[in-house]
Structures are given as structure tokens and as C-alpha cells.
Backbone as a ProteinNet text record, in pm:
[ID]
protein_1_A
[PRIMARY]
XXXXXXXXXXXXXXXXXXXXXXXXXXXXXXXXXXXXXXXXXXXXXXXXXXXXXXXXXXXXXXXXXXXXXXXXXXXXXXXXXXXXXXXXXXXXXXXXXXXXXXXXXXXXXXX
[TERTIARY]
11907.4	11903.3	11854.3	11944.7	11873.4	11714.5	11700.5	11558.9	11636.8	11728.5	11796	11796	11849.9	11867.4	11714	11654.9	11507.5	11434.1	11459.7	11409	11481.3	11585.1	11639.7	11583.1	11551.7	11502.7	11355.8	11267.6	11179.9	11165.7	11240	11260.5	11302	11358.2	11376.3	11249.4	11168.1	11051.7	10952.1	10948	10865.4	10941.5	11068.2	11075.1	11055.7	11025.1	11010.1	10861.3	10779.3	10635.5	10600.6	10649.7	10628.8	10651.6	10764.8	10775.5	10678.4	10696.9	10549.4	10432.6	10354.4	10293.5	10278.3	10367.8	10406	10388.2	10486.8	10484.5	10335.7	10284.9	10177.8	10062.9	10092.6	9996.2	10039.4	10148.9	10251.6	10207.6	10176.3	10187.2	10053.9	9949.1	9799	9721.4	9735	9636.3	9745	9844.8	9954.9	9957.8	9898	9887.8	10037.7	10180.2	10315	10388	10435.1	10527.8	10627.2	10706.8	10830.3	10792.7	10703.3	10657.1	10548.9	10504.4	10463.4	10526.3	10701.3	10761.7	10813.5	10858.8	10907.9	10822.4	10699.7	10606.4	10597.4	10590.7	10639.3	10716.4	10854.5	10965.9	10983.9	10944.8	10907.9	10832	10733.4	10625.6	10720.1	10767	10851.1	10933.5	11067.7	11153.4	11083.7	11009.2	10904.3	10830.4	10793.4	10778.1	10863.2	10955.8	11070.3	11137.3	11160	11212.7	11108.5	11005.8	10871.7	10921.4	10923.2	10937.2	11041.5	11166.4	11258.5	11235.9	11205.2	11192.5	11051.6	10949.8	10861.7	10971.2	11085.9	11173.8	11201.7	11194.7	11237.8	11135.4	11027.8	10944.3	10806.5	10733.6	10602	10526.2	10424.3	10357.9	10261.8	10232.5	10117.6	10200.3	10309.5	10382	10437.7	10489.9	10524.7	10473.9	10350.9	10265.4	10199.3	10182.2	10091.7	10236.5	10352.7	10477.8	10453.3	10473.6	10528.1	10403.1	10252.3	10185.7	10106.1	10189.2	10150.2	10255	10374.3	10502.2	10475.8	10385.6	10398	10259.2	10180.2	10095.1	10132	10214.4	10263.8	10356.9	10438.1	10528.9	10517.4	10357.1	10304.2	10256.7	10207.5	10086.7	10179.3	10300.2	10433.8	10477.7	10478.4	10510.5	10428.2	10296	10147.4	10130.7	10175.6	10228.8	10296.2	10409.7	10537.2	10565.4	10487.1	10490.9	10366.4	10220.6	10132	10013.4	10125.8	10024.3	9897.3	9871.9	9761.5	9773.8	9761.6	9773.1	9625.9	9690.3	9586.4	9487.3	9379.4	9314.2	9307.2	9213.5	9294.2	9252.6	9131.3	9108.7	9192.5	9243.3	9337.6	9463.7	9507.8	9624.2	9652	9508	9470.6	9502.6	9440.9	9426.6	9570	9637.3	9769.3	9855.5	9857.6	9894.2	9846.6	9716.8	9680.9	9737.4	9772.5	9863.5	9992.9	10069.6	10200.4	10188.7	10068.6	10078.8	10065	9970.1	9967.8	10079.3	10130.6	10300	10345.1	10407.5	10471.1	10400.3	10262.2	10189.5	10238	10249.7	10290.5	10415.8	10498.9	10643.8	10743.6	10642.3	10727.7	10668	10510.3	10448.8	10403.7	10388.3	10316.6	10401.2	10368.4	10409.5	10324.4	10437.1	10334.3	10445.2	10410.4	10469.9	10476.5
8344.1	8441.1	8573.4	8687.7	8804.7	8876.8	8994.6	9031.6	9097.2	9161.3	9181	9043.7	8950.5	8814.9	8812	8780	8731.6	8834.3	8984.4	9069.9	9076.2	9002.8	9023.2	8853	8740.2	8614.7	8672.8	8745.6	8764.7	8825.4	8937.9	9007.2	8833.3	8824.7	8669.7	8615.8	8580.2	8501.2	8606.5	8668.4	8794.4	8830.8	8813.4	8763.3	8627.1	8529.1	8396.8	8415	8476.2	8461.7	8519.1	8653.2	8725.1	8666.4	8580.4	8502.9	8388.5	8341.3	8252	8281.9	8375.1	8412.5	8477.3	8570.8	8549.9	8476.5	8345.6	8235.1	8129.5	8140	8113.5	8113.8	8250	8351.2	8278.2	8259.4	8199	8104.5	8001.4	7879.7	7813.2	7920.5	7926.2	7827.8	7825.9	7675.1	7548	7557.8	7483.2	7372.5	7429.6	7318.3	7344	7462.5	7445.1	7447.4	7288.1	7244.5	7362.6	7411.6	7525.6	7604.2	7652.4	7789.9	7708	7560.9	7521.5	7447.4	7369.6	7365	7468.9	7592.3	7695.7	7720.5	7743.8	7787.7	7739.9	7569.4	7474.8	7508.4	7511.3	7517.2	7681.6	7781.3	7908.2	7910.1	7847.4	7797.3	7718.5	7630.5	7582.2	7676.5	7685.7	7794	7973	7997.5	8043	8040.1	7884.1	7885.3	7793.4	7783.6	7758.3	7858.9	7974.1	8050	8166.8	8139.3	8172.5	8127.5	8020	7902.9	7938	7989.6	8031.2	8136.6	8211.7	8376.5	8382.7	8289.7	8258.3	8187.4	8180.2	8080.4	8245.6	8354.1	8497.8	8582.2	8599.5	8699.2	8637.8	8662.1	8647.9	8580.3	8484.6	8452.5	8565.6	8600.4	8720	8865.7	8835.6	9000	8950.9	8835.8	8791	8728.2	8691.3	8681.7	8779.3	8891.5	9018.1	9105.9	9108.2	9170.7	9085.6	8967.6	8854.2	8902.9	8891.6	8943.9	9040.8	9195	9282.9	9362.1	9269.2	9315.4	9219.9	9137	9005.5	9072.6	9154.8	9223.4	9324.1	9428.5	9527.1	9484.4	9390.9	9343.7	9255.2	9226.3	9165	9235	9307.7	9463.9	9491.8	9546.3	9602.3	9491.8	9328.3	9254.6	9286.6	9295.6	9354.3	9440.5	9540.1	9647.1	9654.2	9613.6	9600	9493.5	9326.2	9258.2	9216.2	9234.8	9183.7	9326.1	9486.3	9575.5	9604.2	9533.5	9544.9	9710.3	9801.9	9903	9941.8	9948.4	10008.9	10098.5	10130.3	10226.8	10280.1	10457	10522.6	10449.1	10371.3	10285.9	10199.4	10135.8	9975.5	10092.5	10181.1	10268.4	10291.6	10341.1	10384.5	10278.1	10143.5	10040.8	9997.7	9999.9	9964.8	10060.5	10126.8	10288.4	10205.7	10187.5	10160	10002.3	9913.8	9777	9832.4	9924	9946	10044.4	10099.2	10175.5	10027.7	9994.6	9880.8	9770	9764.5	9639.4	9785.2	9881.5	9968.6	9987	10004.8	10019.8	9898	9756.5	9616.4	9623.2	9683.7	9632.4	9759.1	9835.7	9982.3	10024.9	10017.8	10008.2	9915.7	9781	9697.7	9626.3	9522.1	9447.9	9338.5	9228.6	9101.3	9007.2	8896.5	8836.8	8706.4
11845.4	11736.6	11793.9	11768.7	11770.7	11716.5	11753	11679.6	11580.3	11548.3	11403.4	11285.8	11342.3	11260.5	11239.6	11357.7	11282.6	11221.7	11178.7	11133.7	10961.2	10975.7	10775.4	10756.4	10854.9	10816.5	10775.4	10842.1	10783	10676.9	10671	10496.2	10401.8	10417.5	10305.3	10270.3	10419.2	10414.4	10347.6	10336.3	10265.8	10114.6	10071.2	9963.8	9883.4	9972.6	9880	9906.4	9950.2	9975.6	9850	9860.7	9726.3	9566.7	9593.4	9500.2	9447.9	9510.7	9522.4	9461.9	9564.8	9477	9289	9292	9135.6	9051.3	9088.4	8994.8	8984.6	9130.6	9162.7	9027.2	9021.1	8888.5	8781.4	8753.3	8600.7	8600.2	8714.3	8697.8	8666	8619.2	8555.8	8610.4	8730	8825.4	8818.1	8824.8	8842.5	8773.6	8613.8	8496.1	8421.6	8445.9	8400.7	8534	8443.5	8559.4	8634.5	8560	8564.4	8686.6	8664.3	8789.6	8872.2	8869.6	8973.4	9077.6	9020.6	9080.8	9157.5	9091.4	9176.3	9281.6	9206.2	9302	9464.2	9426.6	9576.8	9671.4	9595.4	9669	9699.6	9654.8	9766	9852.7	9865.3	9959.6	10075.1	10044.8	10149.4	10226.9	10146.7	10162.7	10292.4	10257.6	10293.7	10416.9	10436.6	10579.5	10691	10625.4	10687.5	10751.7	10650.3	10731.9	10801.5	10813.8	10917.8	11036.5	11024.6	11152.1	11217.9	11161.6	11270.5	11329	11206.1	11298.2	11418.5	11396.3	11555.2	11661.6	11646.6	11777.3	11860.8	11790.1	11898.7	11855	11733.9	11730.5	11737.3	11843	11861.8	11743.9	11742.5	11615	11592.3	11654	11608.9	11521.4	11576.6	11533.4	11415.3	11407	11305.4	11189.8	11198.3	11062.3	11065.9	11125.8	11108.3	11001.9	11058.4	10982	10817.8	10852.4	10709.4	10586.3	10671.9	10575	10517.8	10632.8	10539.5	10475.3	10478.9	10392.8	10275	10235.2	10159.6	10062.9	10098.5	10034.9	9941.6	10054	9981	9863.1	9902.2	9742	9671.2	9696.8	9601.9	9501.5	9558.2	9462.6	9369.1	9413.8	9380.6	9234.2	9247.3	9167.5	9055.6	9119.8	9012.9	8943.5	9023.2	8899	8787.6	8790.7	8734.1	8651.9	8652.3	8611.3	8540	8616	8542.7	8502	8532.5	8489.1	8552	8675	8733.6	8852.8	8778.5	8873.4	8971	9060.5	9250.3	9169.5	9238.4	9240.6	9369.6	9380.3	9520.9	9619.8	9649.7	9746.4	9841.3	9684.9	9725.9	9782.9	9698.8	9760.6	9877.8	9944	10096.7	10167	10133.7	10217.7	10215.6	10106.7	10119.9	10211.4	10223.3	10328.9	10457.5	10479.8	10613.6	10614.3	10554.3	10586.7	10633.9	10583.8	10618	10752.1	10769.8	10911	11006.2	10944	11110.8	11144.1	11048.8	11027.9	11119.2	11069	11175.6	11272.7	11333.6	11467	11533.6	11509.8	11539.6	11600.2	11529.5	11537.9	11596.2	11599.5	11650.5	11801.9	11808.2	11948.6	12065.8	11951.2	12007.1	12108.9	12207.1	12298.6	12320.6	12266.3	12299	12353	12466.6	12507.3	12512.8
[MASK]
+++++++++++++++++++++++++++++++++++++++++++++++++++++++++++++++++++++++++++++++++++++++++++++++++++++++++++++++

């Protein structure tokens, strides 16, 4: 697999993470079935396709990528779905997650 392939496998895995979590929230301590099944099977889904994209991208670069893209669109789900809006703090810190996913993946070198 290319680092292109394993770079849209990780966008996936960073959408079912995101998902997950979501339903995670829905699934109120995983007392409804509906969104605790889902909940599972994104969890799986999830690190499944983790697992491939470590066969060509570093584990370090690649759960440092998975989870601070899995933060940011989570917040993002938070907003939009459960109304929970940032304050300027969390904003900043969210700014500084997406600098260091790009410091990782744009400068870094790991072998």
C-alpha cells in the first residue's frame, strides 16, 4: 500500500472513530442497544482500519495523526450535534492539536 492509500485509510479510521464516539454519547453508558451496537462495530471498523494503515505509516505518526484528527471532529460533532461550543482556550488548544498532526506528518521523520 502506498502512503496516499494509507493516508485516505486513515481519514476513514478517523471517521468511524469520530463516529463512535458520538454514538458513544447516544448510547448513555451503553444502556440503548441501537447506538451501543453501532457504537461497537465503529470501534472495530476503526481499528481495523488503524491496523492497516501501521503496515506503511509508522505507529507513532499514525496514532499521533488518527488522534488529533479524531479530536478535532469530534469537537466539531460537539458543536453541531450536542451544542457543546469551545471556549477560547479549548480553541487554542485545538489550533495547537492541528499544528502538531501537521508538525508530525509534514516535518517529522520516523523510521
Amino acid at each position: 500500500m502506498g502512503n496516499i492509500s494509507a493516508y485516505i485509510i486513515l481519514i476513514i479510521a478517523v471517521v468511524l472513530g469520530t463516529a463512535s464516539n458520538g454514538f458513544a454519547k447516544g448510547a448513555q453508558g451503553f444502556t440503548l442497544l441501537v447506538p451501543s451496537i453501532i457504537t461497537a462495530a465503529t470501534i472495530v471498523g476503526c481499528m481495523y482500519t488503524l491496523s492497516l494503515v501501521m503496515k506503511t505509516i509508522p505507529v507513532g505518526i499514525t496514532y499521533a495523526s488518527f488522534a488529533g484528527l479524531c479530536i478535532i471532529a469530534t469537537t466539531i460533532v460537539g458543536i453541531y450535534k450536542f451544542k457543546q461550543i469551545p471556549d477560547l482556550y479549548t480553541i487554542l488548544g485545538l489550533a495547537l492539536i492541528i499544528a502538531g498532526v501537521l508538525i508530525v506528518n509534514l516535518l517529522g521523520k520516523a523510521n
